[in-house]
C-alpha positions as CSV (number, residue, x, y, z in Angstrom):
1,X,-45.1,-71.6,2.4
2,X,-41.4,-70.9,3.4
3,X,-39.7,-73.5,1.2
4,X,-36.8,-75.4,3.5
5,X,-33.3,-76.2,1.6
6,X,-31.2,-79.0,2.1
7,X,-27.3,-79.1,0.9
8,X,-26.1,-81.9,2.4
9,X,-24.3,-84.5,0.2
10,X,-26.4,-88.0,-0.5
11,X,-27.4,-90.2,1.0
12,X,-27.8,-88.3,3.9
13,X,-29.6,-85.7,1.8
14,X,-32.5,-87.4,0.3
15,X,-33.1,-88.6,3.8
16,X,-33.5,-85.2,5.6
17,X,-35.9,-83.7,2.8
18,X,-38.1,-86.8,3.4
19,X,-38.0,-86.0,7.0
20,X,-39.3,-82.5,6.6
21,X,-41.7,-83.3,4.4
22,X,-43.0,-85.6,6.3
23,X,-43.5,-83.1,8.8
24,X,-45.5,-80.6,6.2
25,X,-42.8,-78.9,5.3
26,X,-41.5,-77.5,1.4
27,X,-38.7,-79.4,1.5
28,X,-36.0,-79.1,-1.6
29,X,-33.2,-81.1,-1.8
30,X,-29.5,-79.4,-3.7
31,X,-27.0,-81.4,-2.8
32,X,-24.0,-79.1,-2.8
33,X,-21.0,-81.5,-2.2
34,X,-19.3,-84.6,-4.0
35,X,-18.3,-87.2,-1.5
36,X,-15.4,-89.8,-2.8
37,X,-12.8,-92.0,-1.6
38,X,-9.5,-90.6,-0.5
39,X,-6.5,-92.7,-1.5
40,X,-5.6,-94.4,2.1
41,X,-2.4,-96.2,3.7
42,X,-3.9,-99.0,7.1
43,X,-1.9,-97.7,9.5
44,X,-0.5,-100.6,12.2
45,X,-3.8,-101.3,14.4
46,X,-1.4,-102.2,17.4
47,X,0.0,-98.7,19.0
48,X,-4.0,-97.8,19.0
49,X,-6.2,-97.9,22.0
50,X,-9.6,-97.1,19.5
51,X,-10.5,-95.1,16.8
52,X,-12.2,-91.3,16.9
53,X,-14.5,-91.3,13.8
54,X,-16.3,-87.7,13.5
55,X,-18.2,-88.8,10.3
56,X,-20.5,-91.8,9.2
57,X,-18.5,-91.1,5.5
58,X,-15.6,-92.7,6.8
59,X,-17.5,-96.2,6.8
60,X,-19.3,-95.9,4.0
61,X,-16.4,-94.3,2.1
62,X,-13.7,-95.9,3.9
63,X,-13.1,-99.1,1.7
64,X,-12.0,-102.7,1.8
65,X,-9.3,-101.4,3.7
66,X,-11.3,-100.7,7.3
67,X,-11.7,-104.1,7.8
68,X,-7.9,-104.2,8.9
69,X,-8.7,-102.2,11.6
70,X,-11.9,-103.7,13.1
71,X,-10.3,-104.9,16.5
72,X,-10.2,-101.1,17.6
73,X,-13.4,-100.0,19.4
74,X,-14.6,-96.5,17.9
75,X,-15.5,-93.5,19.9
76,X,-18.2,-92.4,17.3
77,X,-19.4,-88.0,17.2
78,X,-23.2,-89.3,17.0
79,X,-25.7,-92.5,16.6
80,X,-25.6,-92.3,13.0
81,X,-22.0,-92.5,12.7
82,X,-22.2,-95.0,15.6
83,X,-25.1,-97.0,13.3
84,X,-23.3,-96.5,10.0
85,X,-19.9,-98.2,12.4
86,X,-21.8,-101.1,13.3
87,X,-22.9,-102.0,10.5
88,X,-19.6,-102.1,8.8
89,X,-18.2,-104.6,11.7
90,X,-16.7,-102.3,14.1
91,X,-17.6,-102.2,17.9
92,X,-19.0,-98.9,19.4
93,X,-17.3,-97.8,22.7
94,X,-19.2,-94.4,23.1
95,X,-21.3,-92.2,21.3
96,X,-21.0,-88.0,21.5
97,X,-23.6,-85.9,21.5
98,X,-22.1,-82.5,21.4
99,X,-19.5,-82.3,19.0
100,X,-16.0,-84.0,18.3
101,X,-14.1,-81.7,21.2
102,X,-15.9,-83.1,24.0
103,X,-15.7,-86.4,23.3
104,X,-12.3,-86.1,22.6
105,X,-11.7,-83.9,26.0
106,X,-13.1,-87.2,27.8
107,X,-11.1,-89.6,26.4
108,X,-8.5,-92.3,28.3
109,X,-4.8,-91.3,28.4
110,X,-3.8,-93.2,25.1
111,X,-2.7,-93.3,21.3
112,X,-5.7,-92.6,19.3
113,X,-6.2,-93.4,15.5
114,X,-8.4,-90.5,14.1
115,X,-10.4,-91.6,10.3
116,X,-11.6,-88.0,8.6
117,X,-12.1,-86.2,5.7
118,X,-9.8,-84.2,3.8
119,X,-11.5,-81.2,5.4
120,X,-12.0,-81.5,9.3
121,X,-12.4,-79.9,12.9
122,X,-9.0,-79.2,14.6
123,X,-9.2,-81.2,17.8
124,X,-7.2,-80.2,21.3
125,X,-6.5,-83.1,22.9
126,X,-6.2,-83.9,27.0
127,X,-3.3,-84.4,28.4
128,X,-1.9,-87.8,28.0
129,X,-3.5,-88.4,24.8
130,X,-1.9,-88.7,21.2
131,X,-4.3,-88.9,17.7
132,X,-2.9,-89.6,14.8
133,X,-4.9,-88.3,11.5
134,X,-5.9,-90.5,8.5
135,X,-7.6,-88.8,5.6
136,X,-10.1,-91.2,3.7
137,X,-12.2,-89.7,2.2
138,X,-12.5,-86.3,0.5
139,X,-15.9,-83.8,-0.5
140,X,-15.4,-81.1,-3.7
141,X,-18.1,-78.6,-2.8
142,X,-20.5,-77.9,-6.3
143,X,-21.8,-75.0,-7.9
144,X,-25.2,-73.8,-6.8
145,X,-27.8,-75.4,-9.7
146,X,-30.0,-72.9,-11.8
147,X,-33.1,-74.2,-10.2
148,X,-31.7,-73.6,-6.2
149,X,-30.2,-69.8,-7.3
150,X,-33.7,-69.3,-8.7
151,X,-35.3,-70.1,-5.3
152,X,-32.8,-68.3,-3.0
153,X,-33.9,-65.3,-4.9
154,X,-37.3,-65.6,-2.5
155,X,-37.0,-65.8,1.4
156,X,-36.4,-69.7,2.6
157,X,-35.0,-71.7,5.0
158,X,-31.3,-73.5,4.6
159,X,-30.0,-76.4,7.0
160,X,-26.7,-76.5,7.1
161,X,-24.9,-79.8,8.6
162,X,-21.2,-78.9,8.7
163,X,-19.1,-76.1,9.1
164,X,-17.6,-76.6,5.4
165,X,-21.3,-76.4,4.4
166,X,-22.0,-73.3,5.7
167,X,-18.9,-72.1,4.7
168,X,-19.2,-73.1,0.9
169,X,-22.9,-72.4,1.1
170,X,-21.9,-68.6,1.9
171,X,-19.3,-68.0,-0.6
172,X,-21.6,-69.6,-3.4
173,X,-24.2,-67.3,-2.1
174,X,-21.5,-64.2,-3.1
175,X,-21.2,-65.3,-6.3
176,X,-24.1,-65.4,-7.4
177,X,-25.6,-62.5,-5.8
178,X,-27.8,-63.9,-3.1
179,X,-29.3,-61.2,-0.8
180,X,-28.6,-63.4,2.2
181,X,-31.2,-60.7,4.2
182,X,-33.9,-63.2,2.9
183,X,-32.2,-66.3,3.9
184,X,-32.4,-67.7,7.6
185,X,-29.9,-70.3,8.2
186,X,-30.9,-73.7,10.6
187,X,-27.9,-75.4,11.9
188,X,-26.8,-78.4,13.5
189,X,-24.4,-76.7,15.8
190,X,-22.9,-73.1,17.2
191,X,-19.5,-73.7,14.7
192,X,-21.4,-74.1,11.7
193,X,-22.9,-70.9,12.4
194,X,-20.1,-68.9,12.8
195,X,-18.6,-70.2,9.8
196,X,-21.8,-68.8,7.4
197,X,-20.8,-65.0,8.1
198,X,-23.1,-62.3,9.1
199,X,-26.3,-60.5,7.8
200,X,-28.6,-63.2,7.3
201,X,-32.5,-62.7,8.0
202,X,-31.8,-65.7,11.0
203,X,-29.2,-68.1,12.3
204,X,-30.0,-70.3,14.3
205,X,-28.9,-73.7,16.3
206,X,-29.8,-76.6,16.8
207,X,-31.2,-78.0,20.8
208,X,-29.0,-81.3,20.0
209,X,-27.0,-81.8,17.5
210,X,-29.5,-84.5,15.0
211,X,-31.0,-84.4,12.1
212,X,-34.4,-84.0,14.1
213,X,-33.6,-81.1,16.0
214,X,-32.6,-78.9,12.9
215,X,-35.9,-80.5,11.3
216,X,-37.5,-79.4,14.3
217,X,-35.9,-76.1,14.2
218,X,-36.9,-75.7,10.4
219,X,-40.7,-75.8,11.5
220,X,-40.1,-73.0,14.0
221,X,-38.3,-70.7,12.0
222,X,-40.1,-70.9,8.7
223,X,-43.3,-69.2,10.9
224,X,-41.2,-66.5,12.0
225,X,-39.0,-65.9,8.5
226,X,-40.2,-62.7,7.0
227,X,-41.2,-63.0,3.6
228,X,-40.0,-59.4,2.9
229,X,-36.0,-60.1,4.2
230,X,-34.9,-57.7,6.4
């Protein structure tokens, strides 16, 4: 069987490999990225119409310091940022399903208070809207482990959640020699694809940008991978 790879930083990693296994699949979890706090100044809440959050980190990594600004409604990229919102106080206005851009193209003329990472998706903004970018929180991409550089020498299948991911999983991939011929590459969107390079055995994307559509992706491609590369 075509083992499946998952990078993603914890906790959301742990809870994608059980995913795919439940669904049969040879599911290894690597974890290639240290999340951690960002030191952060609250901005004044009152020139903001809401808040544009494109990552459930910020709430879990935010701090004692997001409660300050818990009267803004956020405009959340997907449900599990919207889930991770709720349940740190904060009122969900809308949800996005295709990215940060297109939420952003549709929102209300306003002054908008974007939370990110240190690393994050340069946004073009409608006319009559102004964002405002606070950093808190921050990931430090990892070495690959022995034990995942010892299975990418075989064909398998790699998820790939963000376009950093790809990014860092490609380089790491140079380092060390991988023969990225025998790798095919399942991710959650069209950017993260372009940002792994070329010659890999597949890329492809996601129907919908959750965790179950790349799961459901993963069982499609690991019946087509070639075991032999290409």
């Amino acid at each position: 069987m075509i083992p499946v790879i998952v990078i993603r930083p914890e906790p959301g990693n742990a809870a994608t490999v059980a995913a795919a296994q439940a669904l049969g699949l040879d599911a290894q979890g690597f974890p290639l990225f240290d999340m951690a706090p960002a030191p952060w100044a609250v901005p004044d809440p009152a020139p903001y119409r809401a808040l544009l959050v494109g990552s459930a980190n910020v709430f879990r990594l935010g701090g004692e310091s997001l409660a300050r600004l818990r009267d803004l409604p956020v405009h959340a990229v997907g449900a599990a940022t919207a889930e991770a919102g709720r349940a740190a106080g904060f009122t969900v206005a809308s949800i996005g399903e295709g990215g940060l851009q297109p939420m952003a193209s549709a929102l209300p003329p306003g002054r908008y208070l974007r939370l990110a990472g240190e690393k994050r998706v340069p946004l073009a903004m409608p006319e009559g809207v102004e964002v405002d970018d606070v950093v808190v929180y921050a990931a430090a991409g990892l070495p690959m482990p022995p034990a995942l550089t010892r299975m990418l020498a075989k064909p398998a299948v790699v998820l790939l959640h963000s376009g950093e991911a790809a990014a860092h999983f490609a380089a790491e991939s140079d380092r060390i020699g991988v023969a990225r011929g025998q790798i095919a590459l399942a991710c959650l969107a069209s950017r993260i694809g372009s940002m792994a390079g070329l010659g890999w055995q597949h890329i492809e994307i996601a129907e919908t940008r959750t965790d179950q559509a790349v799961l459901a992706l993963a069982v499609q491609m690991c019946e087509k991978v070639s075991p032999r590369g290409h």
